[in-house]
C-alpha positions as CSV (number, residue, x, y, z in Angstrom):
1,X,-36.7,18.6,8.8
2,X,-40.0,16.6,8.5
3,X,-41.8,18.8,10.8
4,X,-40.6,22.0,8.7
5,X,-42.1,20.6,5.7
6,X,-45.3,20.5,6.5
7,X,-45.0,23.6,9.1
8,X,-43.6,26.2,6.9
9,X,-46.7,26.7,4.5
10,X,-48.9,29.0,4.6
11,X,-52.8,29.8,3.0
12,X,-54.8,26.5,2.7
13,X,-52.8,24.4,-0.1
14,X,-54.7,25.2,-2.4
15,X,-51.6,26.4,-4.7
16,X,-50.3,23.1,-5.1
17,X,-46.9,24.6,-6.7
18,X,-46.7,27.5,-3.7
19,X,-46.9,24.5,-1.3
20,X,-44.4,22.3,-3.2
21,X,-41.9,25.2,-3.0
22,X,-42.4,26.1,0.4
23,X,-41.6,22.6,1.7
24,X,-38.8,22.3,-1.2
25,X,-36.9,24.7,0.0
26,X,-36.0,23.0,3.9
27,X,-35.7,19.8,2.1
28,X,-33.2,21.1,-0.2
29,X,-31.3,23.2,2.2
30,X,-30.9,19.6,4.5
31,X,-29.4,18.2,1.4
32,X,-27.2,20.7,1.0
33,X,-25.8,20.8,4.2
34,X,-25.7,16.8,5.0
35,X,-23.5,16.5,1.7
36,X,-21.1,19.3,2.7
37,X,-20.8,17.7,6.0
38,X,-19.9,14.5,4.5
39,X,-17.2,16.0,2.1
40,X,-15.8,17.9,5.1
41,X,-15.7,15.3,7.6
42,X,-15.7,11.9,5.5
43,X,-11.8,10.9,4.8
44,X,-11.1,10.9,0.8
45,X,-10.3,6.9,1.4
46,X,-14.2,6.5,2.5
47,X,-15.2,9.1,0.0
48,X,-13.5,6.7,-2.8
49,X,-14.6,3.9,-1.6
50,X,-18.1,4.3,-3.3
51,X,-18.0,5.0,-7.3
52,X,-19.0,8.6,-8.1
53,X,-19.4,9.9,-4.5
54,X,-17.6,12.9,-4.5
55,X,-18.8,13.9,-7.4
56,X,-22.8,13.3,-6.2
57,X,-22.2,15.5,-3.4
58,X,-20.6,18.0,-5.4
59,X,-23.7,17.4,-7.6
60,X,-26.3,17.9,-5.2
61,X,-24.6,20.8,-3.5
62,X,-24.8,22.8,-7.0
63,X,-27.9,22.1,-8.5
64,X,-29.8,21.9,-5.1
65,X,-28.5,25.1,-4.3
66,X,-29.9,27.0,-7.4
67,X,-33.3,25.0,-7.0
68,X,-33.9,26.8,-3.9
69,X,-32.7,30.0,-5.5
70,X,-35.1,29.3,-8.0
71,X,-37.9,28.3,-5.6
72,X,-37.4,31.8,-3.8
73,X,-37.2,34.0,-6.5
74,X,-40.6,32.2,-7.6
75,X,-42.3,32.6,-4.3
76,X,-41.1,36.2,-3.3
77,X,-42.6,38.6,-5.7
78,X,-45.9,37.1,-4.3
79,X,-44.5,37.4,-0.5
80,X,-45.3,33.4,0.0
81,X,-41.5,33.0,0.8
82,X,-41.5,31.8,4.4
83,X,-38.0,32.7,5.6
84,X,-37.0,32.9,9.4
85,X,-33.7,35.4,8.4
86,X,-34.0,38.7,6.9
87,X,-30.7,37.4,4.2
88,X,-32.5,36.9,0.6
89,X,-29.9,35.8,-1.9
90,X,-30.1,38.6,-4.4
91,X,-32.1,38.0,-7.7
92,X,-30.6,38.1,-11.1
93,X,-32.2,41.7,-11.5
94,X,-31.4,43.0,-8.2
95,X,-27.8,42.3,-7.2
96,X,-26.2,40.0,-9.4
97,X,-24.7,40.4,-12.9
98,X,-25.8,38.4,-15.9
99,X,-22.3,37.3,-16.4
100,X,-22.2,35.9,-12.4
101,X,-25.2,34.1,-12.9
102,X,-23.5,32.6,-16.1
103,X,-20.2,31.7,-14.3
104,X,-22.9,29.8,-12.5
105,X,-25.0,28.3,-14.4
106,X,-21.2,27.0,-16.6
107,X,-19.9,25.4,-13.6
108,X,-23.2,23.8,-12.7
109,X,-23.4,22.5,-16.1
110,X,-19.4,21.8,-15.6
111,X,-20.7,19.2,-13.2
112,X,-23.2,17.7,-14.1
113,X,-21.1,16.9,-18.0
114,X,-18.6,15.1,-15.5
115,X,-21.2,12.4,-14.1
């Protein structure tokens, strides 16, 4: 993952927010998939065994997930989104209804009120 943040950028840095995005989105995505590893594979006895864990990784699998939505829809209008797949999650105007993106956005806030 280290070696993808600084890899996957493109132009000469000088967009300081393109740049922050680009290596944002790897970062996140590792996230993302270490904490749905460790709900999966973590037994609920280890899982309790440190205060608020399940609901951290629940946490970070939610709002880290709609960063990097948010990072993409940012960076694709102005082609710097640096994917290796041809799957794009939709964008609220292409694909996706107002009220999905509101179901959401409700159980991300959801979360987040039970921390």
């Amino acid at each position: 993952m280290h070696w993808e943040m600084y890899s996957e950028t493109e132009g000469n840095g000088d967009d300081k927010i393109v740049t922050f995005m680009q290596q944002m989105i790897p970062h996140h995505e590792n996230a993302v998939q270490m904490a749905k590893l460790l709900l999966k594979h973590a037994s609920q006895e280890e899982l309790d065994a440190v205060e608020d864990l399940e609901d951290i990784l629940h946490s970070i699998i939610a709002v880290q997930n709609f960063q990097v939505h948010q990072f993409r829809n940012y960076l694709n209008p102005d082609n710097n989104l640096l994917e290796d797949s041809d799957v794009v999650p939709p964008t609220v105007s292409s694909a996706m209804s107002v009220g999905t993106w509101f179901t959401i956005f409700a159980s991300i806030v959801g979360l987040l009120l039970q921390m």
